[in-house]
Backbone as a ProteinNet text record, in pm:
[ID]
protein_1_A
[PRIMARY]
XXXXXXXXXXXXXXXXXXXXXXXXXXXXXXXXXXXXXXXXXXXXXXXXXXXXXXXXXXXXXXXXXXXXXXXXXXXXXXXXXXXXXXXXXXXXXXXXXXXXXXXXXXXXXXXXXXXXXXXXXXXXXXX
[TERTIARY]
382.7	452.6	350.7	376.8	262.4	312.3	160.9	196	296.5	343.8	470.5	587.1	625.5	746.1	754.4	612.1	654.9	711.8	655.3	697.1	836.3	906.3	1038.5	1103.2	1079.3	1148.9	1148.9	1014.4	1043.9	1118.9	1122.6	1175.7	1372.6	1401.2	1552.7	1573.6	1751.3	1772.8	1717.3	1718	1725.6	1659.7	1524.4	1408.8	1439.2	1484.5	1535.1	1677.9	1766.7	1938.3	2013	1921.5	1988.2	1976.5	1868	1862.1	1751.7	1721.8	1594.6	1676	1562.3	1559.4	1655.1	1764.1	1820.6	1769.4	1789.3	1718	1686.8	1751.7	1794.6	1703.9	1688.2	1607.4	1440.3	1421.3	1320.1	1238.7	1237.7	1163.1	1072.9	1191.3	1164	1114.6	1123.1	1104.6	898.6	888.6	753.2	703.7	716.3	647.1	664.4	698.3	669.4	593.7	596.6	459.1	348.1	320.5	211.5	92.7	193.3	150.9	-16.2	-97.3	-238.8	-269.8	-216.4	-246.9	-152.9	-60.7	0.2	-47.3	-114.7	-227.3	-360	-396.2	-507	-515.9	-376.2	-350.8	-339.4	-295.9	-312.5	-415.5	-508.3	-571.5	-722.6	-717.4	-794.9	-769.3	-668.5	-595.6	-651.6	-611.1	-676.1	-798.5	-913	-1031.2	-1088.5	-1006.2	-1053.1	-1024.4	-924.7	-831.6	-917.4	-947.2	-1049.4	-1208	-1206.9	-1379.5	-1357	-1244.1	-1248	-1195	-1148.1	-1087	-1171.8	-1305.5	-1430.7	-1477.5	-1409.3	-1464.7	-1321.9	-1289.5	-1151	-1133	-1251.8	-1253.2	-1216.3	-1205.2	-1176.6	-1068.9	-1014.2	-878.4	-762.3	-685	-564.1	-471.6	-438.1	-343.7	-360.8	-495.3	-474.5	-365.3	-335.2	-223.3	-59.8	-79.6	70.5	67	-58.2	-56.9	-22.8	-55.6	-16	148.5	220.2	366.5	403.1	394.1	420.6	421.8	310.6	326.7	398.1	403.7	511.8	683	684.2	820.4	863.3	776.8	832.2	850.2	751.2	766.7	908	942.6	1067.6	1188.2	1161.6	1319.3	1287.9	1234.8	1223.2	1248	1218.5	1252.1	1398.5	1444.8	1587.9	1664.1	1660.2	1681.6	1723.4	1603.9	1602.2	1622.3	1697.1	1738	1646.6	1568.9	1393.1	1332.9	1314.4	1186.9	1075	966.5	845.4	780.4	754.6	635.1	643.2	770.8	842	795.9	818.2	839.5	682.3	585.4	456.1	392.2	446.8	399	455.1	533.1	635	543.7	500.7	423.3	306.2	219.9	118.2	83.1	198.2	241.5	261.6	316.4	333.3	211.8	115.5	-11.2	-74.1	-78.1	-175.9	-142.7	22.6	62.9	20	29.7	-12.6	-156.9	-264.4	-398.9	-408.7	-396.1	-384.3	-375.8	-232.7	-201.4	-301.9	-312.9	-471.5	-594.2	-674.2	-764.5	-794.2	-643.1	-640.3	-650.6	-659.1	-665.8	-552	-537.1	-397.9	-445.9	-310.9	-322.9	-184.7	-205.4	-64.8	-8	-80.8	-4.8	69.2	4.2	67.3	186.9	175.5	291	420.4	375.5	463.7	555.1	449.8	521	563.7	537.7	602.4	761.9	738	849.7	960.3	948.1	1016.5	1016.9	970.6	1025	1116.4	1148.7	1174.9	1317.4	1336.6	1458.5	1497.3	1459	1489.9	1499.3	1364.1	1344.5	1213.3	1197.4	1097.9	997.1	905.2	807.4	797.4	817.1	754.5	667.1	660.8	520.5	502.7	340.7	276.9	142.6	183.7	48.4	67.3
5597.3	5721.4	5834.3	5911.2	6024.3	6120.3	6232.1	6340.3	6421.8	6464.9	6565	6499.1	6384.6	6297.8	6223.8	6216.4	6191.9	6310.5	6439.4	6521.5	6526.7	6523.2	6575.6	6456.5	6361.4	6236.6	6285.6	6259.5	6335.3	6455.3	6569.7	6678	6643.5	6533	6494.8	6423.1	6415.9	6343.2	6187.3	6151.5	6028.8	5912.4	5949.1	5873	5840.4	5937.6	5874.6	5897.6	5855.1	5843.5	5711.8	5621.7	5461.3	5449	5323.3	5269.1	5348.5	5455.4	5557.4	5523.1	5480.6	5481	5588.4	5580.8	5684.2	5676.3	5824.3	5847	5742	5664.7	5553.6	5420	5443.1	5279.9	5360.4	5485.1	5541.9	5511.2	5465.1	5453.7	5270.1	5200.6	5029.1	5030	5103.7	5088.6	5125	5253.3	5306.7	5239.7	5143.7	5012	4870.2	4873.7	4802.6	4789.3	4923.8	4987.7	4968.1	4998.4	4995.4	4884.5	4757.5	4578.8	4674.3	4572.3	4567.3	4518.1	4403.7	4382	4434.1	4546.7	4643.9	4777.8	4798.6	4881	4891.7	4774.8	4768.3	4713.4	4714.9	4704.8	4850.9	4948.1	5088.7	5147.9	5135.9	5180.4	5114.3	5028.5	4955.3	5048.7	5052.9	5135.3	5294.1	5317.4	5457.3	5499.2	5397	5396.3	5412.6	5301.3	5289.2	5452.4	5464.1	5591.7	5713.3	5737.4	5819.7	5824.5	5709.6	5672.9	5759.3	5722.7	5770	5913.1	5969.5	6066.4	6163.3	6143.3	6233	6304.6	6207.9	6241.9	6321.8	6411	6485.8	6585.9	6639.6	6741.7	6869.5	6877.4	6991.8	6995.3	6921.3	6866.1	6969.7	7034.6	7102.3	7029.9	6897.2	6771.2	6821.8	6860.5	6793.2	6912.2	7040.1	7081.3	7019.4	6967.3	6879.7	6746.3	6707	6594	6688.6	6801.6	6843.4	6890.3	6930.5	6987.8	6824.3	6739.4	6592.6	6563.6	6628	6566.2	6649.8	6751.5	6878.7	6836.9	6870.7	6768.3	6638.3	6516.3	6421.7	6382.7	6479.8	6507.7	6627.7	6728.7	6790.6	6713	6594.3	6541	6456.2	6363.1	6247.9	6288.1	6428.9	6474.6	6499.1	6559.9	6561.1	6453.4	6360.2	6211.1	6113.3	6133.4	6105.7	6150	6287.6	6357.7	6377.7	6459.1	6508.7	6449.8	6287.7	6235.3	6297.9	6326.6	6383.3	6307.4	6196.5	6084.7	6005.3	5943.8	5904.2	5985.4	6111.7	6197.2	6217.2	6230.8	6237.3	6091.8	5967.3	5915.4	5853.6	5930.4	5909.9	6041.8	6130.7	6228.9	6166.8	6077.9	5994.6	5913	5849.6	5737.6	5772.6	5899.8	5978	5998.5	6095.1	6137.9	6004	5929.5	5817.1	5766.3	5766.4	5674	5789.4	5939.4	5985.6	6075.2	5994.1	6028.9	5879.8	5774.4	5674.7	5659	5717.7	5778.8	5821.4	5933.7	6042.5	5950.6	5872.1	5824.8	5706	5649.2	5537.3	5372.2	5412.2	5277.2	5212.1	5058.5	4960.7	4853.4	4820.9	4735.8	4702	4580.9	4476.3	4614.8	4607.6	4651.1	4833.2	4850.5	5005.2	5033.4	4878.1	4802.8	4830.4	4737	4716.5	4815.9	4901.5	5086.4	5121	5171.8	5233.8	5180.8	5031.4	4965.2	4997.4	5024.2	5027.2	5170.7	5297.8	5418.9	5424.3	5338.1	5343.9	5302.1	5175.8	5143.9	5240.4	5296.3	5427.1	5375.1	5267.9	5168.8	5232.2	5243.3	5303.9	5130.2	5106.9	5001.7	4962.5	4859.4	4882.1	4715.8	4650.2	4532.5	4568.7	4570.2	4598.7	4505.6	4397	4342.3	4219.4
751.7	768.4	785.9	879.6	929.3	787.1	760.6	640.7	664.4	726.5	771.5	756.3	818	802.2	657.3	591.8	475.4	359.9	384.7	324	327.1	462	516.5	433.2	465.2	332.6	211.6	129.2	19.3	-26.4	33.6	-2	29.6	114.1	91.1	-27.5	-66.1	-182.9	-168.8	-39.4	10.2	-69.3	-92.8	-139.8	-272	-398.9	-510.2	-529.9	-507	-498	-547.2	-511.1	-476	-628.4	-645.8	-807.9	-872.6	-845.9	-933.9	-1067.7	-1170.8	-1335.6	-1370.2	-1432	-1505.1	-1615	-1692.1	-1809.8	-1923.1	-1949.5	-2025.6	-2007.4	-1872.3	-1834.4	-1754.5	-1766.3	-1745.3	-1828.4	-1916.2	-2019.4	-2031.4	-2008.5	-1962.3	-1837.2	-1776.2	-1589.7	-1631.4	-1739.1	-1749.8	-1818.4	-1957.1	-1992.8	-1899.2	-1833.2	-1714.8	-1617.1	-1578.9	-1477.7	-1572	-1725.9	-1737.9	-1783.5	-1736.8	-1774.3	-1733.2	-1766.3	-1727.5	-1561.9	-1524.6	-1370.9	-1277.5	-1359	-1224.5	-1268.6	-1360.3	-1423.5	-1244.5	-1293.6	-1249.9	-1096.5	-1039.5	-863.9	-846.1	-893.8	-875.6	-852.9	-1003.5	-975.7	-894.8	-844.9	-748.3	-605	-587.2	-456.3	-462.6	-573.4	-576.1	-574.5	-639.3	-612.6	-473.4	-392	-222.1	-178.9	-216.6	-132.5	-151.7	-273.4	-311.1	-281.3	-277.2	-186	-37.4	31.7	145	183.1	58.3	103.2	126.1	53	63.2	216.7	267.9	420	482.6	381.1	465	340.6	295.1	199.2	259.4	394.4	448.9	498.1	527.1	594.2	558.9	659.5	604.2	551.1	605.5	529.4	415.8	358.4	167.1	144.3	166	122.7	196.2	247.5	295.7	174	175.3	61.8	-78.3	-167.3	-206.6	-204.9	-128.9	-85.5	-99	-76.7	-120.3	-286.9	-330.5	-451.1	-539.6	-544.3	-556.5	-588.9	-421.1	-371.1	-439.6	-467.3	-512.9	-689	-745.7	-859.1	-949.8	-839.5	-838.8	-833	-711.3	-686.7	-772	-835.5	-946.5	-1072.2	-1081.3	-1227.1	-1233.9	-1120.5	-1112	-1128.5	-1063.9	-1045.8	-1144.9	-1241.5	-1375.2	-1503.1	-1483.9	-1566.2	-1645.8	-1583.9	-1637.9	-1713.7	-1651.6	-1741.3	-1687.9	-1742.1	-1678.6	-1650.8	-1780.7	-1759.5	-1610.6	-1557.8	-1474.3	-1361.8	-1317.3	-1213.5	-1252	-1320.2	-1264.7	-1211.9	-1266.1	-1200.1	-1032.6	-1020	-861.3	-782.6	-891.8	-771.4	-723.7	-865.9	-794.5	-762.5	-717.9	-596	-473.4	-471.6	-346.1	-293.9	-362.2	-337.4	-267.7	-342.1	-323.5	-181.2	-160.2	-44.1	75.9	22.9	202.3	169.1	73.4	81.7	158.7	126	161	331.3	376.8	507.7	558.2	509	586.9	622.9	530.7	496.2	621.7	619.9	668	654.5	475.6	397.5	414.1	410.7	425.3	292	255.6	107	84.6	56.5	49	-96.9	-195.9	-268.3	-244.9	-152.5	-83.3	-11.6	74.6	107.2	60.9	-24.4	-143.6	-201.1	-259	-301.9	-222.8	-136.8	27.5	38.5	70	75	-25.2	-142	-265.1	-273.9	-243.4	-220.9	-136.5	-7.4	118.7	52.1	-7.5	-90.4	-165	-235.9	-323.6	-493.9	-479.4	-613	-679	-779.4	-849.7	-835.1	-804.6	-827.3	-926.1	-1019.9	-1202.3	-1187.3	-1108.9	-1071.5	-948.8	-885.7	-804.6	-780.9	-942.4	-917	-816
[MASK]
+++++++++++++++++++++++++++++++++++++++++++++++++++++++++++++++++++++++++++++++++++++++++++++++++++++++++++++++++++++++++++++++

Protein backbone atom coordinates (compact mmCIF):
# COMPACT_ATOMS: atom_id res chain seq x y z
CA UNK A 1 0.00 0.00 0.00
CA UNK A 2 1.55 3.42 -1.14
CA UNK A 3 1.87 6.19 2.17
CA UNK A 4 -1.11 8.28 1.15
CA UNK A 5 -3.55 5.40 0.43
CA UNK A 6 -2.53 3.99 3.53
CA UNK A 7 -3.31 6.97 5.49
CA UNK A 8 -6.76 7.41 3.61
CA UNK A 9 -7.48 3.69 4.94
CA UNK A 10 -6.55 4.33 8.19
CA UNK A 11 -8.23 7.53 8.87
CA UNK A 12 -11.78 5.45 7.63
CA UNK A 13 -13.80 3.33 10.10
CA UNK A 14 -12.98 0.56 7.75
CA UNK A 15 -9.66 -0.84 9.07
CA UNK A 16 -10.91 -1.49 12.72
CA UNK A 17 -14.89 -2.22 12.49
CA UNK A 18 -14.96 -6.00 11.73
CA UNK A 19 -13.49 -8.22 14.76
CA UNK A 20 -11.15 -5.27 16.45
CA UNK A 21 -10.71 -6.55 20.33
CA UNK A 22 -13.53 -5.08 22.25
CA UNK A 23 -12.69 -3.80 25.52
CA UNK A 24 -13.12 -7.08 27.23
CA UNK A 25 -10.96 -9.29 24.98
CA UNK A 26 -8.39 -6.27 24.51
CA UNK A 27 -6.73 -7.36 27.12
CA UNK A 28 -6.28 -11.46 25.95
CA UNK A 29 -5.75 -10.28 22.36
CA UNK A 30 -2.50 -7.97 24.30
CA UNK A 31 -1.12 -11.10 26.31
CA UNK A 32 -1.11 -12.79 23.26
CA UNK A 33 0.77 -10.41 21.20
CA UNK A 34 3.23 -10.43 23.82
CA UNK A 35 4.29 -14.51 23.61
CA UNK A 36 8.17 -14.13 23.18
CA UNK A 37 8.46 -15.44 19.39
CA UNK A 38 5.71 -12.93 18.28
CA UNK A 39 7.71 -10.63 20.61
CA UNK A 40 10.61 -11.19 18.78
CA UNK A 41 9.13 -11.43 14.84
CA UNK A 42 8.32 -7.72 15.49
CA UNK A 43 10.80 -6.67 16.65
CA UNK A 44 13.26 -8.32 14.12
CA UNK A 45 11.08 -6.35 11.45
CA UNK A 46 11.52 -3.27 13.10
CA UNK A 47 15.12 -3.53 13.43
CA UNK A 48 15.45 -4.01 9.41
CA UNK A 49 12.92 -1.15 8.92
CA UNK A 50 14.83 1.08 11.04
CA UNK A 51 18.27 0.18 9.64
CA UNK A 52 16.86 1.46 6.49
CA UNK A 53 14.93 4.14 7.29
CA UNK A 54 18.16 6.09 7.97
CA UNK A 55 18.49 6.72 4.46
CA UNK A 56 15.10 8.84 4.31
CA UNK A 57 15.83 11.10 7.32
CA UNK A 58 14.80 13.83 5.19
CA UNK A 59 11.97 12.47 3.53
CA UNK A 60 8.58 14.47 3.72
CA UNK A 61 6.76 10.86 3.96
CA UNK A 62 8.04 10.71 7.60
CA UNK A 63 5.23 13.20 8.41
CA UNK A 64 2.53 11.14 6.37
CA UNK A 65 4.11 8.14 8.30
CA UNK A 66 3.43 10.17 11.30
CA UNK A 67 -0.53 11.35 10.25
CA UNK A 68 -0.63 7.35 10.03
CA UNK A 69 0.33 6.72 13.28
CA UNK A 70 -1.85 9.45 14.74
CA UNK A 71 -4.80 8.28 12.70
CA UNK A 72 -4.53 4.66 13.61
CA UNK A 73 -3.97 5.09 17.17
CA UNK A 74 -7.27 7.57 17.33
CA UNK A 75 -9.50 5.06 15.43
CA UNK A 76 -8.22 1.91 17.61
CA UNK A 77 -8.75 3.71 20.70
CA UNK A 78 -12.19 4.36 19.63
CA UNK A 79 -12.73 0.90 18.47
CA UNK A 80 -11.82 -0.51 21.59
CA UNK A 81 -13.45 1.55 23.82
CA UNK A 82 -10.19 3.31 24.79
CA UNK A 83 -7.84 0.70 25.46
CA UNK A 84 -4.61 2.62 25.10
CA UNK A 85 -2.19 -0.20 25.51
CA UNK A 86 -4.05 -1.80 22.40
CA UNK A 87 -4.35 1.45 20.23
CA UNK A 88 -0.58 2.19 20.85
CA UNK A 89 0.34 -0.82 19.77
CA UNK A 90 -2.00 -0.65 16.37
CA UNK A 91 -0.25 2.84 15.96
CA UNK A 92 3.04 0.84 15.90
CA UNK A 93 2.10 -1.54 13.56
CA UNK A 94 0.92 1.08 11.41
CA UNK A 95 4.16 3.04 11.60
CA UNK A 96 6.15 0.08 11.03
CA UNK A 97 3.93 -1.19 8.03
CA UNK A 98 4.34 2.31 6.04
CA UNK A 99 8.13 2.98 7.35
CA UNK A 100 8.38 -0.40 6.07
CA UNK A 101 6.44 0.91 2.76
CA UNK A 102 8.83 3.91 2.38
CA UNK A 103 11.99 1.96 3.02
CA UNK A 104 11.07 -0.76 0.89
CA UNK A 105 11.61 -3.67 3.21
CA UNK A 106 9.30 -7.04 2.45
CA UNK A 107 8.80 -9.79 5.27
CA UNK A 108 6.52 -12.70 5.44
CA UNK A 109 5.74 -11.50 8.82
CA UNK A 110 4.63 -7.83 7.48
CA UNK A 111 2.63 -9.80 5.27
CA UNK A 112 1.01 -11.19 7.61
CA UNK A 113 0.03 -7.84 9.69
CA UNK A 114 -0.94 -6.01 6.63
CA UNK A 115 -3.11 -8.86 5.74
CA UNK A 116 -4.83 -8.91 9.17
CA UNK A 117 -5.34 -5.00 9.28
CA UNK A 118 -6.75 -5.42 5.79
CA UNK A 119 -9.35 -8.00 7.54
CA UNK A 120 -9.97 -5.58 10.25
CA UNK A 121 -8.24 -8.37 12.77
CA UNK A 122 -5.93 -7.10 15.34
CA UNK A 123 -2.71 -9.73 14.73
CA UNK A 124 -2.05 -11.38 18.28
CA UNK A 125 0.66 -14.38 16.53
CA UNK A 126 3.00 -13.08 14.02
CA UNK A 127 5.56 -15.51 14.80
Amino acid sequence: MKLKRLLEWVETDKVFCRSFPTEERADAAMDRRDKPATEQAWQRAHAAVKERLTAFESSPDLQVIEAIARAAFRRSFGATLQHDDLAAQVSDDMRLLAEAELTGYRSKMLEALQAAYVRGVFLTDLA
